[in-house]
FIKOL-598919 format. One line per 3 residues: for each residue x, y negated, z negated of C-alpha. Coordinates in steps of 0.1 Angstrom, whole numbers. Example, Ala and Ser with C-alpha at 12.3 -4.5 7.8 and 13.67 -1.06 7.14 Angstrom:
BEGIN
123:45:-78; 137:11:-71 .
END
This chain:
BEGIN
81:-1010:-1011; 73:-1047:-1014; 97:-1070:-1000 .
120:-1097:-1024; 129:-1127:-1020; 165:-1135:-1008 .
183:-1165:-991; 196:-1141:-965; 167:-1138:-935 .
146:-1169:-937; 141:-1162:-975; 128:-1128:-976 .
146:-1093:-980; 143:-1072:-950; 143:-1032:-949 .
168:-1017:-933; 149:-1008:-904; 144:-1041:-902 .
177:-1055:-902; 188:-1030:-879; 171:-1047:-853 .
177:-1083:-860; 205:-1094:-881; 238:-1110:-870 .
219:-1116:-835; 241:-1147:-821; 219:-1162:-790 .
231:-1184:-763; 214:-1222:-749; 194:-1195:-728 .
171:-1178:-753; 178:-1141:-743; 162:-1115:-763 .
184:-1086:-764; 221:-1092:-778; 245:-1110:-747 .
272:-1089:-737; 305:-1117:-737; 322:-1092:-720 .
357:-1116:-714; 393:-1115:-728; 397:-1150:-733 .
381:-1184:-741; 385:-1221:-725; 389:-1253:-753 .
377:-1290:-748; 408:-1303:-759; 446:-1291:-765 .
440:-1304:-798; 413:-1280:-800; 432:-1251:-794 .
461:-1262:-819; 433:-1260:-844; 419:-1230:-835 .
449:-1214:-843; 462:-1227:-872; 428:-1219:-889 .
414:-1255:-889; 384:-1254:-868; 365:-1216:-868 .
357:-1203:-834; 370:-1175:-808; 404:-1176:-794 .
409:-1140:-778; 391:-1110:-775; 417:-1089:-793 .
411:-1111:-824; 371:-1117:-823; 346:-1115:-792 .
312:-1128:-802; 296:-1095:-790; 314:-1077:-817 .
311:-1102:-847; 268:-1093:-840; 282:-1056:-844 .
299:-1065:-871; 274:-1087:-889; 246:-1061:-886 .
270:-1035:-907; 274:-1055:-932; 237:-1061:-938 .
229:-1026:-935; 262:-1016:-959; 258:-1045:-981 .
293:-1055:-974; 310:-1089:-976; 328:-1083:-944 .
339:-1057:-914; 356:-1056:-882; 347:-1030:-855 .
379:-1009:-840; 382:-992:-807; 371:-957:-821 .
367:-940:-858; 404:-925:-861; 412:-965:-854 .
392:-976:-885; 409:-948:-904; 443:-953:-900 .
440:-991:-900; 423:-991:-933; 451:-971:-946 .
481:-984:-926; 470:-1023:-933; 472:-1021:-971 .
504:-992:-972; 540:-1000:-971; 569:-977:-978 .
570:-964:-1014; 534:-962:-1016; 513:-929:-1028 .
480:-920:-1015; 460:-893:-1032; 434:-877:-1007 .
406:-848:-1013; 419:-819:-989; 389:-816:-972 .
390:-837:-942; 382:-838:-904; 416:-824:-884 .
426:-856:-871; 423:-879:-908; 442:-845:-922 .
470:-853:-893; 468:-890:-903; 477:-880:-943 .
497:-850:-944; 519:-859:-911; 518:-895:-900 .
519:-915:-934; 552:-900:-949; 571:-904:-915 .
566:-941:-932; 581:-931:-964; 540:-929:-981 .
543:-901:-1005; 506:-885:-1003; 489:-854:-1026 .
461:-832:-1010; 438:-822:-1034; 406:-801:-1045 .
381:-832:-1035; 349:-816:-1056; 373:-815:-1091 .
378:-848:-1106; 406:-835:-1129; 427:-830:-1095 .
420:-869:-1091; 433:-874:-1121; 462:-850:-1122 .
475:-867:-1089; 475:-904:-1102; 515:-913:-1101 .
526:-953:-1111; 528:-958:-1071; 491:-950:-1065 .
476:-975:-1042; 448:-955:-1024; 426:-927:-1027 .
408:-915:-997; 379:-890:-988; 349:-879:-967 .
318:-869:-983; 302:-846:-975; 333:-835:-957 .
336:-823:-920; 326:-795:-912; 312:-771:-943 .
297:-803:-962; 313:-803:-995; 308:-831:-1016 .
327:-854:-1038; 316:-877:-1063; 319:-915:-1054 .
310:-926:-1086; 335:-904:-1104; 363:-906:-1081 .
360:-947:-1081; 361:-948:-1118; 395:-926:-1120 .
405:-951:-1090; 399:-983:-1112; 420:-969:-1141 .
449:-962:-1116; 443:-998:-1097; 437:-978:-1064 .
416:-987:-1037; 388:-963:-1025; 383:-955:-988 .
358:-934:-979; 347:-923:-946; 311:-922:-944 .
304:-905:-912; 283:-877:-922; 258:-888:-944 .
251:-926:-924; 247:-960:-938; 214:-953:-945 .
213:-918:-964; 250:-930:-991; 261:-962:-998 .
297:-957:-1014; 301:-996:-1024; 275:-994:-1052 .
290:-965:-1065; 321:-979:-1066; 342:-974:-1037 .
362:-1006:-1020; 364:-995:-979; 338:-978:-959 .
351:-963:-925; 331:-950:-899; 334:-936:-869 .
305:-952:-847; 311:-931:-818; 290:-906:-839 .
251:-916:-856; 256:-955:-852; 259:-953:-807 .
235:-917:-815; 238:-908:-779; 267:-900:-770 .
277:-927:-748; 308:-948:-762; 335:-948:-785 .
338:-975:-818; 346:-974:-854; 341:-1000:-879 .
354:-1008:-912; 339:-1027:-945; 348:-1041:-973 .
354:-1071:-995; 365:-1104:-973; 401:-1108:-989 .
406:-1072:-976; 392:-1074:-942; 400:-1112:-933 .
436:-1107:-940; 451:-1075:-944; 428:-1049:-919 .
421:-1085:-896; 461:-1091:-889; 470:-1056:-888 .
437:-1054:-861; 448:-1086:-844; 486:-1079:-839 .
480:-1043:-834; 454:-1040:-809; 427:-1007:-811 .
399:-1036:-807; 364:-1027:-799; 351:-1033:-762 .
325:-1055:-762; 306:-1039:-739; 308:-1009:-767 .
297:-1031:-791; 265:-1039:-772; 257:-1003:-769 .
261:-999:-808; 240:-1027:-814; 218:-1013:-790 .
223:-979:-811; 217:-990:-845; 183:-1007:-837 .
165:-969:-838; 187:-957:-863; 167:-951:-888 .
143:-933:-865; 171:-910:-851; 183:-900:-888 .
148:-894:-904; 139:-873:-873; 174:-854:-876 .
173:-848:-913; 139:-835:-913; 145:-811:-884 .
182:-802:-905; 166:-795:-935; 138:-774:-917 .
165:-753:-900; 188:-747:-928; 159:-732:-941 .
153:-711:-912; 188:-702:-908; 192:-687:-946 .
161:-665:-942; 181:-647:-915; 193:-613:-918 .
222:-622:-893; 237:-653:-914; 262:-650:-943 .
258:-681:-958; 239:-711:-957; 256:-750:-961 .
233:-777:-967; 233:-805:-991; 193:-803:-993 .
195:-771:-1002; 191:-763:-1040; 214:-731:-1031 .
243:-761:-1023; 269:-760:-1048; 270:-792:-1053 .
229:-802:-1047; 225:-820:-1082; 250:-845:-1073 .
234:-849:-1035; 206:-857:-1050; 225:-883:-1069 .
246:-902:-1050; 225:-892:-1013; 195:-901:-998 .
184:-865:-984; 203:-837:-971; 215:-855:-940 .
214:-842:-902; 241:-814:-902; 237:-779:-910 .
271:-754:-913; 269:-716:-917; 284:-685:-913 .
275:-662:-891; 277:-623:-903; 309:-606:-884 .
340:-623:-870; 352:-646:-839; 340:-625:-817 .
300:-623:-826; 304:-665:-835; 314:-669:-797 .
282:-644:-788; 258:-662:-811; 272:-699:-795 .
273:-687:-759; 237:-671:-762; 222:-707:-769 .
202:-726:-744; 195:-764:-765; 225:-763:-787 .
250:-771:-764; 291:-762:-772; 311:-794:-781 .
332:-805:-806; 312:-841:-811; 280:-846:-835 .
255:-875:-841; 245:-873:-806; 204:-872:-795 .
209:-839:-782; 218:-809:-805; 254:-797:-806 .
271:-767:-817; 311:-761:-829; 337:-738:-839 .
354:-760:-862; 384:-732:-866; 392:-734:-823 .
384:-772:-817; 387:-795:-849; 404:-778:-872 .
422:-754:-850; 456:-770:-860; 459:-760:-891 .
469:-727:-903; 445:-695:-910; 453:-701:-948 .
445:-738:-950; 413:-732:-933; 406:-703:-954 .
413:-723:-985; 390:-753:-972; 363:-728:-964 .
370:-727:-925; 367:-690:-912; 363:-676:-876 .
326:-663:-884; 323:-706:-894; 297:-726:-871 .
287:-765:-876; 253:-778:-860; 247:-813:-855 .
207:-818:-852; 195:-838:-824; 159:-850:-813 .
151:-825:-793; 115:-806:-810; 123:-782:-843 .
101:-756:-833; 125:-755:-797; 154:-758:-816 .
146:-724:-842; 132:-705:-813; 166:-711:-795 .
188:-701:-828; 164:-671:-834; 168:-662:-801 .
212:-666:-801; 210:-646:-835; 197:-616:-825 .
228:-618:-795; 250:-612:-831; 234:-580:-840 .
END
């Protein structure tokens, strides 16, 4: 693809893989290459008046690390170039960037309508944690935009969902939702964890907030936690940056480095990830010893038309079920050598979980059952490690199931 031009970049248009590496780089009087960690709390002013105007707004510039560190705003700045986002502000993890996306723009008497489907945790935050606020909320059947529609009460001020959803990769549409959304004068928020900035871009289709955890794909190795958020600058400047500011689940800046650090082989990681995925999801539904095969790749996906609409390839997670019960999905995992057991994913190494012991073990057997969740249920994040290794290790666990 050629490149265009564009006042951003010295003129011209970069690629993502491209801006990855260089945008919102903020370089001190000594010329360093890589980013500079400004790993302090606080900052020194030439004048009293100077401080007086920093924080009344007059005169831009940092005033404390819980508000802005300069380390962060590069973080930040490279999001919203690769998101195409007016504006973002990094949090301290990606349950942080959830509930502050939700909790900045809610008050009492509020309704939230939410797709069912969600990781554990962003499940607690809806069902439990907003209507001890007095926020009426309505779980529903993410994939059926009629449920969307049916759930739209006069007090509607968000609706929220993952797609494709954690952990057997449902999918809802963006595009659809939004526009049901609009009519309602809701906000969308949608967590874009799974699929990465660079395989879905909710904003064009419609949505208002991207969340994502960055602990996951963006860091890519397992090494820190961080969550951002994005959206338009009335949103993130002065709802999500208050709430942020007064609140306090800010993003380390030595965390922010490493992200920075992360996002410059992005693009590498994810095409290498997706392309092994899609290889073993493959793999994985010629087996004898596998019930059923979850992959948005896949033309055998439920829902693979509208991947192929609204996603830029299958993405780098795999779910299945394995043939049997608890019992032989605890022989298969333990019987691995590369995969190893945890409940995290995005990482450079490949991971394996039970999402109905670790993630989703909280909620009942018939809420898992009804979200697709069953003991025989296994999730696979795909790391870098070589495909070939990686299928001779799953054939090898399989035949543990027989």
């Amino acid at each position: 693809m050629g490149a265009t031009k564009d006042q951003k970049s010295g003129g011209i248009a970069w690629h993502p893989a491209t801006k990855l590496v260089h945008e919102g780089t903020l370089r001190s009087q000594f010329g360093e290459t890589s980013e500079a960690i400004f790993l302090n709390s606080g900052y020194v002013y030439q004048s009293a008046e100077q401080a007086e105007a920093r924080f009344k707004g007059d005169e831009e510039g940092y005033v404390y690390s819980r508000y802005a560190n300069p380390t962060v705003s590069m973080f930040e700045a490279r999001m919203c170039a690769l998101e195409g986002a007016p504006a973002a502000r990094g949090t301290a993890s990606g349950m942080a960037a959830v509930s502050a996306s939700l909790l900045c723009h809610l008050k009492t008497g509020d309704h939230v309508v939410s797709a069912r489907a969600l990781f554990g945790s962003c499940r607690y935050i809806v069902e439990d944690l907003l209507p001890r606020y007095g926020i009426e909320t309505t779980l529903v059947d993410g994939r059926d935009l009629d449920a969307w529609r049916e759930a739209v009460k006069p007090n509607t001020r968000v609706f929220f969902f993952e797609t494709p959803t954690n952990p057997v990769l449902e999918l809802v549409d963006i595009a659809g939702v939004s526009a049901i959304a609009k009519k309602a004068g809701a906000l969308v928020v949608v967590d874009n964890v799974f699929a990465t900035p660079l395989l879905q871009r909710p904003m064009p289709l419609g949505a208002d907030i991207v969340v994502y955890s960055a602990t996951k794909h963006i860091d890519g190795q397992g090494r820190c936690l961080g969550g951002v958020v994005l959206g338009p600058k009335e949103f993130i400047e002065e709802k999500l940056h208050n709430f942020l500011k007064h609140t306090g689940p800010s993003l380390s800046p030595f965390n922010a480095w490493v992200l920075l650090k992360g996002l410059e082989t992005l693009t590498v990681r994810v095409d290498r990830a997706c392309a092994s995925a899609a290889a073993i999801a493959d793999f994985l539904a010629a087996r004898k010893e596998v019930a059923r095969v979850f992959y948005p790749g896949r033309a055998d996906h439920p829902q693979h038309k509208l991947a192929k609409k609204q996603m830029g390839g299958g993405g780098p997670m795999v779910a299945f079920e394995v043939k049997g019960d608890k019992e032989a999905a605890f022989r298969f995992m333990n019987a691995l050598s590369i995969f190893k057991i945890s409940n995290n994913l995005g990482d450079a190494k490949s991971l394996i979980t039970h999402p109905a012991t670790t993630t989703h073990q909280r909620l009942s057997p018939e809420v898992r059952a009804e979200l697709g969740i069953f003991d025989r249920s296994v999730r696979l994040s795909i790391g870098l490690e070589d495909v070939n290794d990686l299928m001779a290790d799953l054939d090898q666990a399989l035949v543990a199931v027989r």
